[in-house]
TIKEMAR-462762 format. One record per residue (C-alpha): x, y, z. Coordinates in steps of 0.05 Angstrom, whole numbers, plus 5000, padded with zeros to 4 digits. Layout:
XYZ
...
***
This chain:
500050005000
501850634979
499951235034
501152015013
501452275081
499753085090
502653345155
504654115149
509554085215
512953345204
518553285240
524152795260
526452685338
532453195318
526653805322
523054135370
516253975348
511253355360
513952635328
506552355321
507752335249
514052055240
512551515291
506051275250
510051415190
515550945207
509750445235
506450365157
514350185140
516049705180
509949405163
511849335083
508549935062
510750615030
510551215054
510851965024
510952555074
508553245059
510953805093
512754465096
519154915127
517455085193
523655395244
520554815297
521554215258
527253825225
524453455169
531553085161
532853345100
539553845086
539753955009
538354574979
531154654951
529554594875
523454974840
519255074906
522054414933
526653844969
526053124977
529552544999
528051835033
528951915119
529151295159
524850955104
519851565094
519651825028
519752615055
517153205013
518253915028
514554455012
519655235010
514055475048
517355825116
511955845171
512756195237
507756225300
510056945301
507457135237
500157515229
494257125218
493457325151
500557225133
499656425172
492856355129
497056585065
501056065077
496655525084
492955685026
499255544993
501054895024
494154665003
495054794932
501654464922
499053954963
492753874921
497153944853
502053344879
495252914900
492152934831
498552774798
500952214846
499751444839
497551344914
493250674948
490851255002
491051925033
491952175101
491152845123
491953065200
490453785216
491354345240
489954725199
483854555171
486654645095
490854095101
484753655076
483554005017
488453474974
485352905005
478353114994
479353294930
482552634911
477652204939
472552644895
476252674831
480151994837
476451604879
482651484924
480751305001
481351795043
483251855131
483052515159
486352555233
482753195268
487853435323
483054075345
475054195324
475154815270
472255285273
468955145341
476155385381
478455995336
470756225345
471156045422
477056445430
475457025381
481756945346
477156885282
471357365287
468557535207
462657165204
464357035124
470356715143
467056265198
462856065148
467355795095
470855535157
465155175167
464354995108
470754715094
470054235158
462953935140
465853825064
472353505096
467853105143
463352815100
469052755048
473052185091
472551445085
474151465154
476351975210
480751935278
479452375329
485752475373
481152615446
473452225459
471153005451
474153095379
469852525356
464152665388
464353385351
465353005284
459252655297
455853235320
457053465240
452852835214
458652365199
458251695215
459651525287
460950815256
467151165217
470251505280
476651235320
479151595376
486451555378
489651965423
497852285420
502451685451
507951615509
513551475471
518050995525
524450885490
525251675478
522551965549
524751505604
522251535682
527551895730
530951235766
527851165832
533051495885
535951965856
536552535864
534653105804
538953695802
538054205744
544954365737
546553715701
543453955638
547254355589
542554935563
537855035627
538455695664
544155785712
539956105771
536155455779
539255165852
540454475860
535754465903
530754775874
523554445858
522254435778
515654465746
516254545670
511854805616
513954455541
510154725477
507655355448
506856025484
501056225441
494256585465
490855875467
495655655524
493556225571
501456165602
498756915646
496356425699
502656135712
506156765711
500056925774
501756325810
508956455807
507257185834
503056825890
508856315904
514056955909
508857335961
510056666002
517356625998
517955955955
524456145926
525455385923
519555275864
521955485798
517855555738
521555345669
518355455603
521355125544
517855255477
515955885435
510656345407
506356995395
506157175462
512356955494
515457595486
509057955526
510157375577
518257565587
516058265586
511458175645
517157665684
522658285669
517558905691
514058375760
521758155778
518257435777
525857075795
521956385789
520656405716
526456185664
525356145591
528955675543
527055665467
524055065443
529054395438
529453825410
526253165428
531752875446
535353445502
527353575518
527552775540
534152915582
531953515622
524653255636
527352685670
533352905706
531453625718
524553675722
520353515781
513353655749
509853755683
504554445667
498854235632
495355065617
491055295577
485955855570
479555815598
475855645539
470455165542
472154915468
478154675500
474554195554
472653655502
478453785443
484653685474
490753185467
497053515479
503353175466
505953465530
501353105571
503652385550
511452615548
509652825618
506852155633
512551765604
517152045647
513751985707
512052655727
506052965762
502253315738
499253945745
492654165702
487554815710
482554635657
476654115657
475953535607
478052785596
486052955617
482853175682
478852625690
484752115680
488952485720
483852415782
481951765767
488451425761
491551965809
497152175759
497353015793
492453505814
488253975770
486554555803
480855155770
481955645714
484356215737
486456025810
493356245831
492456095895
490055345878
494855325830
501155525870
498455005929
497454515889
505754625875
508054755954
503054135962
507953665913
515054105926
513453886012
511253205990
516752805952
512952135975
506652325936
511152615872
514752035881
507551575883
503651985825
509651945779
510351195790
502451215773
503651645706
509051235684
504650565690
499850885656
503651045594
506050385592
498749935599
495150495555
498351005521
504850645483
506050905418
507750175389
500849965413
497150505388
500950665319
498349925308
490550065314
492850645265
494850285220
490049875221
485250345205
488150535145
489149835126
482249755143
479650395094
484750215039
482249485022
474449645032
474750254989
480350014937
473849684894
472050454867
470650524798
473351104756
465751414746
466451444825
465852214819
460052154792
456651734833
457852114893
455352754849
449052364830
448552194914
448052934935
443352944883
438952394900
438952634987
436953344965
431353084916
429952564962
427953015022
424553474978
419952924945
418952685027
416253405047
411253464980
409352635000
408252855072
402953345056
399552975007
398552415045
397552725107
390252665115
390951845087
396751775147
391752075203
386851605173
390751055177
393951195241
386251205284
385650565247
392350195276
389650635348
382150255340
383649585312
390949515339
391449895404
397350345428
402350545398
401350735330
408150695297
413250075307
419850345320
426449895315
433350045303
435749865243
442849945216
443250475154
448750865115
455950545138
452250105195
449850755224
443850775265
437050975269
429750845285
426450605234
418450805236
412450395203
405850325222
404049795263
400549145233
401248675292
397948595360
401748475430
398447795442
401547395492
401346705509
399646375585
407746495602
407647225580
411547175512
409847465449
405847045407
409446795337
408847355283
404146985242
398646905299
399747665312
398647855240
390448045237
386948175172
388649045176
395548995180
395748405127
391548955088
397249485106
402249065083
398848845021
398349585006
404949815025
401250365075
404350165129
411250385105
409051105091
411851295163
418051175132
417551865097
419452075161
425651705164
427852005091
426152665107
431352625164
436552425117
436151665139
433151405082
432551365016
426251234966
431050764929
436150294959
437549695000
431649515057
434149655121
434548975161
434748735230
441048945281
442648255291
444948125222
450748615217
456048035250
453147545200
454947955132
461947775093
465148355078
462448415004
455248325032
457248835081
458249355018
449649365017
450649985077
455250285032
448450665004
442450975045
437550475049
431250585017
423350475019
423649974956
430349584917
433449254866
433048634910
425548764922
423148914858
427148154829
424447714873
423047874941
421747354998
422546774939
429646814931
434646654980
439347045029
445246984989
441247294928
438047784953
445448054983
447647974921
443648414878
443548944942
451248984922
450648994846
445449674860
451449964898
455949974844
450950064787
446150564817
444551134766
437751574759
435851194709
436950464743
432550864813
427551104765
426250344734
426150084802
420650634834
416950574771
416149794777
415649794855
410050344838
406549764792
407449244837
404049614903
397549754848
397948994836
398648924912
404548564908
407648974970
414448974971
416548615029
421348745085
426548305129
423548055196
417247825165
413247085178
414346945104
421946965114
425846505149
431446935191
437447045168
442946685200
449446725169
452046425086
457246015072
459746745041
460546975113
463546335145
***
């Protein structure tokens, strides 16, 4: 398998910035597979390449990764206009490279949001499958924290994440709050993995156990920092999002107390680090040292032998709560420091639950400076919570172990979608299509037969009883789910024991009628008006079928399903399982207008003949129960 891989800020262990990339990179190489990197020039990273840069470019192979690029210099202290400029860019010679590249799959991992652009425009044009990896929810946290205010812009923004959304074979959400937002947008919950940033173990290793740290040891950290002084460090970027001003309060509230033993080290860089060393300079805040960033490999060094506890800050946004997975935190945890976090959301709830440091409120300085005399007079409890974080890294958060569920997934996306025609384009085109014309025909249906439904409905309420509408889950597009809603045709008859009678006794004479008729699917209109369904399109069937299918009978959810099929209209209940999955299939990758419009026209003749086109679950149908196809 082939994998063009768009990360703007890829970088080696030799830079400053986060290895997620190269570490899933290398994964997909060891396992056999090829790998092309796409990246930009970025004063953080070290892509591993030296050579001078040809027409807009380098390139060159780097521990097995075919790297790529871009002359595109990008700085965090650059304007946001000047960043977006950028990014634009990026995207186009991204998108350019996509179209003309031979590739078995794409993966795109923000931010920014642009880097999808290539991949979605591939999967459209080509038909190549595509994973996007969201890393924060846009534009939900520049909106949150007003960085991005013009409603226009919000809009495309918008825009742009609903296309890229929908666009993906598959997305990974890197915190349980990223996915949940993804879903929020209407993409399949079915399609979602939540992988999270990794410890890596080999490169950040646990301080031995009685030993002593003393800062000193380090070449590079600031020569005012005692031997005996207590460490806790901030790594990553000083930006507006990080909200480093309430460190800088606790270290004022930690001076007013005469802590002179607690020292405050940031190590990173950004917009508003200068403001921050401004404010240390004017406050005379002693406690605070700055270091630029460094990379991986010296950060590893002075975390474990220097550093007595890790700084998880950021603003007080709520946005933040659920869409957060800082590398900082599991470099933290692999070295087996406390830590120390001031905002809610699932890194505060692991840290209480597995006791890993204490989070403390926004905007506390008094909490937060505690919560640092409380560790600095308490070496048995740094000692115990860092001996907690480091087991925790190891049983759940190992890169090896979760680089192979990513991989995985794109293994997983690349062989089920590989089957794409070249008129795939089209057939998506002709989708959109079909959901906006199908929710429009729903409304016009709905209030025409509005006053036959009400009808209807005090029929099922007289002759039937309560309720009205039979509601079951049923798996639709990609295995998602939803309710399905028909009208009933059965009693609730019971036998002496209390069970539900067999279908066939419960069956009386209306609801065969309703059947016979089709009128008891009209509810359904419901269901396609929601987006659910289709008019045309596989039958939704039972839940407990999904195990049973082979994967090419799975490929029938690969389509809404629909009110009437291909299936349904060439032979209904008289053919068998096997057949009926079979010609589900052959729809998905013939369907056309013109192949829908033959099948509603005959399902049209065949409800006037009352030959109702029947549905999965039924007396006339044995279950189905697995093929020799799915053994």
């Amino acid at each position: 398998m082939k994998v063009l891989y768009y990360h703007q800020y890829f970088s080696t262990p030799a830079g400053a910035a986060g290895t997620r990339s190269y570490v899933l990179a290398r994964s997909l190489v060891e396992a056999g597979h090829q790998v092309q990197m796409v990246c930009l020039r970025d004063a953080r990273t070290d892509t591993g390449l030296s050579g001078p840069f040809s027409q807009g470019r380098r390139s060159g192979l780097v521990a097995g990764i075919d790297v790529i690029e871009f002359d595109l210099p990008y700085s965090n202290h650059a304007s946001l206009l000047e960043r977006a400029l950028v990014f634009l860019r990026y995207s186009w010679q991204s998108l350019q490279l996509a179209l003309h590249t031979e590739s078995d799959l794409i993966f795109a991992t923000t931010t920014p949001l642009t880097a999808g652009i290539p991949g979605l425009a591939a999967r459209w044009l080509l038909g190549t499958p595509f994973v996007f990896e969201v890393r924060d929810l846009w534009p939900e946290l520049p909106r949150a924290m007003g960085v991005v205010r013009n409603p226009l812009v919000l809009a495309a923004l918008s825009a742009l994440e609903w296309i890229s959304y929908h666009s993906a074979d598959a997305c990974i959400g890197l915190a349980p709050g990223i996915c949940e937002g993804i879903a929020e947008r209407g993409f399949s919950s079915s399609c979602i993995t939540s992988i999270p940033n990794a410890c890596d173990l080999e490169l950040f290793r646990s301080h031995p156990p009685g030993q002593e740290k003393k800062p000193q040891l380090i070449a590079g950290l600031p020569q005012r920092l005692a031997p005996c002084s207590f460490v806790a460090a901030f790594t990553g970027a000083h930006g507006l999002a990080n909200g480093l001003d309430a460190v800088l309060d606790a270290a004022a509230e930690l001076q007013r107390l005469g802590r002179d033993d607690i020292q405050l080290l940031f190590i990173g860089d950004g917009r508003c680090k200068p403001a921050l060393e401004h404010r240390v300079a004017n406050e005379s805040l002693s406690n605070c040292h700055f270091l630029p960033p460094i990379p991986k490999l010296q950060l590893a060094q002075i975390l474990s032998r220097s550093v007595h506890v890790g700084l998880m800050v950021l603003d007080d946004v709520p946005a933040f709560y659920r869409g957060t997975s800082p590398n900082k935190f599991f470099d933290y945890l692999a070295c087996g420091l406390p830590v120390v976090n001031n905002y809610p959301g699932w890194l505060a709830d692991l840290i209480v639950e597995y006791q890993l440091g204490i989070p403390v409120p926004s905007r506390d300085p008094v909490a937060f400076a505690s919560a640092l005399i409380r560790l600095a007079d308490q070496p048995s409890l740094v000692k115990s919570m860092g001996s907690q974080a480091r087991n925790l890294a190891e049983t759940q958060f190992s890169r090896r172990q979760l680089a192979d569920h990513w991989r995985q997934v794109l293994e997983t996306t690349a062989m089920h979608y590989a089957r794409r025609p070249r008129s795939y384009l089209w057939k998506q085109v002709y989708a959109l299509f079909k959901g906006l014309a199908d929710r429009g025909a729903a409304v016009v249906a709905l209030l025409m037969l509005c006053p036959l439904m009400v009808v209807i409905a005090g029929l099922v309420r007289c002759w039937l009883g309560s309720p009205v509408l039979f509601r079951q889950q049923r798996p639709g597009y990609r295995g998602d789910l939803f309710w399905l809603l028909k009208f009933r045709t059965m009693t609730n008859s019971r036998d002496a024991s209390g069970a539900l009678l067999p279908d066939a006794q419960r069956l009386m004479p209306f609801g065969r009628w309703l059947r016979a008729t089709s009128m008891d699917e009209l509810p359904e209109l419901i269901n396609i008006l929601y987006g659910e369904m289709s008019f045309i399109g596989p039958r939704p069937l039972l839940m407990q079928y999904l195990p049973l299918y082979s994967s090419e009978q799975a490929r029938r959810h690969d389509v809404k399903p629909g009110f009437s099929g291909w299936a349904q209209i060439n032979g209904r209940n008289a053919i068998s399982w096997e057949e009926k999955f079979r010609l589900d299939v052959w729809y998905v990758d013939h369907r056309s207008f013109w192949l829908d419009l033959r099948i509603f026209l005959i399902s049209v003749w065949k409800v006037i003949l009352r030959e109702g086109i029947s549905s999965a679950g039924e007396a006339t149908m044995a279950p189905f129960s697995g093929s020799r196809m799915s053994q």
